[in-house]
C-alpha positions in Angstrom: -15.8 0.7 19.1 -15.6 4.5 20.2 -13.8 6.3 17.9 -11.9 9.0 19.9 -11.7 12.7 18.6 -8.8 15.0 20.2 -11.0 18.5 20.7 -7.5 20.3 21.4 -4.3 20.2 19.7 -0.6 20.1 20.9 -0.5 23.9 20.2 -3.6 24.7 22.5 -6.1 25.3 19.6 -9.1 23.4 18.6 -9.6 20.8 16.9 -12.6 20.3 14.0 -13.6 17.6 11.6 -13.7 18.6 7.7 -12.6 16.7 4.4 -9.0 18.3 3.3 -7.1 17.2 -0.4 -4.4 14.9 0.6 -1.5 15.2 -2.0 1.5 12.9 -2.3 4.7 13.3 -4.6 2.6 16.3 -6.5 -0.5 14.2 -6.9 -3.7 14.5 -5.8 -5.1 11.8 -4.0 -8.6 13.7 -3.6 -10.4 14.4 -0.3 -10.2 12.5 3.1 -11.7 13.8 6.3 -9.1 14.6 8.8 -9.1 16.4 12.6 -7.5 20.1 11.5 -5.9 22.4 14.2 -7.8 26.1 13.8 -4.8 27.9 14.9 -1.8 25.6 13.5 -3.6 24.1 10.6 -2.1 20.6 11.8 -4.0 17.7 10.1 -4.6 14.0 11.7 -6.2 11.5 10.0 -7.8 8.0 11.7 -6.3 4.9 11.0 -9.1 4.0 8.9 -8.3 6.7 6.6 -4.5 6.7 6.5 -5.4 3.0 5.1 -8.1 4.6 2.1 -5.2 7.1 1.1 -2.5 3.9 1.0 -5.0 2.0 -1.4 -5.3 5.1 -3.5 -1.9 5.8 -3.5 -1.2 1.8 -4.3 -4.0 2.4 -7.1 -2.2 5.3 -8.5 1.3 3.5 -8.5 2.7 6.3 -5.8 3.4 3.5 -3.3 4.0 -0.2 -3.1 
């Protein structure tokens, strides 16, 4: 499988690959690697990741 990378965002800047802290309800969850905008700062995450922040979430007792 080809995993697709968006090289611009909605807002016309570009996109880059780097690990970012991902906090939920106050807590940290540590850091994932995300797609971040450079001029809008917007942050996507694969699927693949969005599932390792549920299970640490789950872990932590943030989400059910």
């Amino acid at each position: 499988m080809v995993k697709k990378t968006l090289t611009k965002c909605d807002c016309g800047g570009k996109m880059i690959k780097k690990k970012v802290d991902f906090s939920m309800y106050g807590t940290s969850l540590g850091k994932f690697e995300a797609e971040v905008c450079k001029k809008c700062g917007e942050e996507l995450f694969s699927e693949e990741v969005s599932n390792q922040i549920d299970e640490v979430a789950k872990k932590k007792g943030l989400w059910v």
